[in-house]
N, C-alpha and C positions, 0 to 999 in steps of 0.2 A: 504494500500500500504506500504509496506517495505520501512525503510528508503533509501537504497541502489537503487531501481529500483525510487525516489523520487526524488535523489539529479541528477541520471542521465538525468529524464524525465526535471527538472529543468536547468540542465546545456544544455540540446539539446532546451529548449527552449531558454537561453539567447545567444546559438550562433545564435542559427536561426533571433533572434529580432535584436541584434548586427551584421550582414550580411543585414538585409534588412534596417539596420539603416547608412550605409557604402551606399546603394545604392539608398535612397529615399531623395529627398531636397522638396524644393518650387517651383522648376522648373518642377518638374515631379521625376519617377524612371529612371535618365539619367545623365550624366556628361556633363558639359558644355566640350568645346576644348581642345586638347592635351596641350597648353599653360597653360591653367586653373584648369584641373583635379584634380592636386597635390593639389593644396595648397583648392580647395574645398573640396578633399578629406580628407585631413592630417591636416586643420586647421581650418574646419568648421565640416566638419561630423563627424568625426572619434569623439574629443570631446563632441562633443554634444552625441552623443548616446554613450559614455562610460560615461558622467556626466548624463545624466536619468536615467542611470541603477544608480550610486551610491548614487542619490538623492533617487530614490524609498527605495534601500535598507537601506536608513539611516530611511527613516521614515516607513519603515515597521519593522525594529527591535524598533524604539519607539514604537509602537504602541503594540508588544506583549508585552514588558515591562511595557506598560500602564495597558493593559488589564489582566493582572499577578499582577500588583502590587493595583490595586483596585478591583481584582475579580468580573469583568466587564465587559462584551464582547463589549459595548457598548462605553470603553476607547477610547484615541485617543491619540498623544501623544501632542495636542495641549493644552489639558485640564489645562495645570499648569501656566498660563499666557507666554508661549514663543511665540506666534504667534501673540498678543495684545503687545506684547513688542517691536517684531520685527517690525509690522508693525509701532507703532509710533515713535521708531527710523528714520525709515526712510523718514516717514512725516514730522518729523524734520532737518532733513538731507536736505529735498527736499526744505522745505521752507525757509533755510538758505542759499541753493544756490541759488534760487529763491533772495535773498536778496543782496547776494553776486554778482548777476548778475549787479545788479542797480550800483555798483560801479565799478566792474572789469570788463575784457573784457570778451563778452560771450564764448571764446575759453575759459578760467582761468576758470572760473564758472563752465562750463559742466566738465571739469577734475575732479576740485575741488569732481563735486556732483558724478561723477560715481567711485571715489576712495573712498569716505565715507559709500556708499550706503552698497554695503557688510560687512565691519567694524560696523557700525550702527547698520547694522539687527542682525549680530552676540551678538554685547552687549545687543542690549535691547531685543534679548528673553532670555538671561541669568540674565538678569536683572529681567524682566518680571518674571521666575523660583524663582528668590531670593525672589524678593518681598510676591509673595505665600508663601514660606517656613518661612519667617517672619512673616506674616500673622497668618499663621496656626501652629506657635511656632515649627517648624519641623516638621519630618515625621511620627510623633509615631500615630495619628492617622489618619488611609486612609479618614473616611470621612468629617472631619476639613479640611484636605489638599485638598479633592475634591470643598467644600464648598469656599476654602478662593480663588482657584483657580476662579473658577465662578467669586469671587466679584473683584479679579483683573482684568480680561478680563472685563468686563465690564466698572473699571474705568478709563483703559489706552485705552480700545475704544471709551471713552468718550472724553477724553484728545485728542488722536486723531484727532476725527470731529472738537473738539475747533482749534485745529492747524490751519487743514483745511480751517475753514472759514475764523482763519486772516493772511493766505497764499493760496488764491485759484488757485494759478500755480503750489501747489505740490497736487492738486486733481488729477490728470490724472496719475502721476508720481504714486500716492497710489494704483489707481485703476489696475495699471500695476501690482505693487506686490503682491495685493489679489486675482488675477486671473490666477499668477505664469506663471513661462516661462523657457523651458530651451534652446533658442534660443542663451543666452549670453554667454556660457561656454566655456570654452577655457581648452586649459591642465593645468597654473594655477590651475584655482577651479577643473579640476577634482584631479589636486597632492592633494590640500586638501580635497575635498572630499574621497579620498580615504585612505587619513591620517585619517582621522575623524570615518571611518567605521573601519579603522583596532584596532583601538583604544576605540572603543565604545564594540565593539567584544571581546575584551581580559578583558574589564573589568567587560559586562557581562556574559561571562562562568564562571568563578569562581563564581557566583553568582548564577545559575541555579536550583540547588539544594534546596536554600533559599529559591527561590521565589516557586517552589514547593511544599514547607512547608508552605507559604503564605497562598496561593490557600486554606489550609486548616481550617485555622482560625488561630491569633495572640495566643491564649493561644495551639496550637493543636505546631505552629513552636517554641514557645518559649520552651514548653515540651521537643522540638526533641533538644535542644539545638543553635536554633537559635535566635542573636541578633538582634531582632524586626525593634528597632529604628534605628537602624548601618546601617543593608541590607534595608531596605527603602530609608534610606536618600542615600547610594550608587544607587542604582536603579536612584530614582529621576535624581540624580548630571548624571546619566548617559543617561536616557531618554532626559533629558535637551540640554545634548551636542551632541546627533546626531539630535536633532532635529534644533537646534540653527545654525548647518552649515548648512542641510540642506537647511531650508528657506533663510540664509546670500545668499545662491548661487542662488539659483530657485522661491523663491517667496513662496506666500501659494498654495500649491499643497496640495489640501486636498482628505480623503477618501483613501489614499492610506494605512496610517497606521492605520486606521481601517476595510477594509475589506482583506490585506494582512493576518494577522493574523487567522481570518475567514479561510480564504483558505489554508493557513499551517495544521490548525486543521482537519480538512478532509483529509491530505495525511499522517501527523505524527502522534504519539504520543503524548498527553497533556504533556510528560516531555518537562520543557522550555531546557534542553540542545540540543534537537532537535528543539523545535518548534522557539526559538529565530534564528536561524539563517536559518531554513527553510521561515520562514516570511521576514527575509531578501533579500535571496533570489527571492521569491514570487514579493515583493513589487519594488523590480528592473527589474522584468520583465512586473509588471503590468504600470510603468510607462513608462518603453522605448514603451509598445505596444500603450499608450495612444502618446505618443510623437511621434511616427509614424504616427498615425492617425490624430494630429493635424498637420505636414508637408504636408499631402496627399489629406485631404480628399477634401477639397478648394485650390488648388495647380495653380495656383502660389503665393494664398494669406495662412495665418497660425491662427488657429486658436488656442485661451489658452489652454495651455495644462492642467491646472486648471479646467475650465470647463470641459474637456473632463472626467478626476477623477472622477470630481464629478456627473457627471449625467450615466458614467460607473459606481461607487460606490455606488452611491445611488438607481438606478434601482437594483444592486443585492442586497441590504440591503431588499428592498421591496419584492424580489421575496424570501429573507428567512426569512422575516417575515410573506409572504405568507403561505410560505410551514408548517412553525409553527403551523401556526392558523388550517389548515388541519389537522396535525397532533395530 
């Protein structure tokens, strides 16, 4: 497929997803009363389904930058400890208002914890990021940095559970974030969600090039006159940051930025200056259809739109591991 007939079939999908996201809640496909419509419309829907699409497309452009940058289709862009970060930020978060409850009033408390909660998530996947890259002495080599990623995820989910158990009031509070939601969005998180995307985008197109010299091996890019360690550690630093809003705002919404990608590759070009922002794309439609599906399908109750990712993701991961083994 042409990029041209791509980007249009892409764009008639997200208006079409963004129309039926304007028209579907928890009530049904219906607007409550003329008194009510606006402000259900203009300050619950509208949001929400322009924040699923910006959350998909933040972590479907991690995800080709994952999968470009360790020549891996199997990347994700959780792999560098942002998501083991973010989560025990917020378990700490959770269990300090939980603490703070015992003395303040529980009106002061709940402020307190849903004004930290996004601020938290944000630091500690960039935190989570740093720590890898201190790990793994930088970016120079991909599988160091894959390796050192592993053993952080592992130790700040360890860290984690320990919270947990000596705060068992921010258990439910955890479980809500690893099972992501884009229920809480407002125009807020979508202005920064969309600051986050324009910005993740500009810094990596000028990089595209690189990372296609990547793909082909460190001494094949270094040849072409590309700096290895430099466009790595930029990649990283960038993968990092739309991933770290993303989650600050929505939770773990996983399998989005690893089968967006996937799905770019079949309508573009392997050039990343198509496929990064065709994946983008991609992965803001693949969530708003999943967030649709979690408003509807149990209506008037919602189910994680986390869940929904992941058993949409991972059924397709199975059926092109299928088609593989045929082939």
């Amino acid at each position: 497929m042409t990029p041209l007939r791509t980007a249009a079939l892409l764009g008639a999908l997200t208006a079409l997803l963004l129309l039926a996201g304007l028209a579907a809640g928890s009530e049904g496909w219906s607007l409550p009363p003329d008194a009510m419509s606006d402000l259900v419309l203009w300050q619950i829907r509208a949001p929400r389904t322009l924040g699923a699409w910006l959350v998909g497309a933040l972590l479907g452009l991690g995800g080709a930058l994952a999968q470009g940058l360790f020549r891996n289709p199997l990347a994700e862009p959780f792999l560098l400890g942002a998501a083991p970060g973010a989560t025990l930020a917020v378990v700490l978060v959770l269990a300090a208002s939980a603490l703070a409850g015992s003395v303040l009033s529980p009106v002061t408390a709940g402020q307190l914890a849903r004004f930290g909660l996004v601020a938290a998530a944000f630091a500690g996947a960039l935190a989570g990021v740093t720590l890898t890259l201190t790990l793994a002495r930088g970016a120079v080599q991909p599988t160091t940095l894959l390796l050192a990623g592993i053993v952080v995820g592992f130790l700040l989910g360890a860290l984690s559970d320990l919270a947990t158990l000596a705060a068992p009031e921010a258990l439910r509070g955890k479980q809500a974030f690893l099972l992501g939601s884009t229920g809480y969005l407002g125009w807020p998180a979508c202005t920064l969600l969309a600051a986050g995307l324009l910005l993740t985008l500009a810094a990596a197109w000028p990089t595209a090039r690189a990372l296609d010299a990547l793909t082909l091996g460190d001494e094949t890019a270094a040849s072409l006159g590309v700096g290895v360690g430099g466009i790595r550690l930029a990649l990283v630093a960038t993968m990092a940051l739309a991933t770290a809003v993303a989650v600050a705002q929505a939770g773990m919404v996983g399998f989005v930025g690893l089968a967006a990608p996937h799905l770019a590759r079949r309508s573009v070009a392997a050039r990343h200056a198509l496929l990064v922002p065709a994946s983008a794309a991609l992965g803001g439609v693949l969530l708003l259809a999943a967030d649709l599906a979690a408003r509807t399908l149990i209506a008037p109750q919602e189910l994680p739109v986390g869940v929904l990712t992941a058993v949409l993701g991972g059924g397709y991961l199975m059926l092109l591991l299928r088609q593989r083994r045929r082939g």
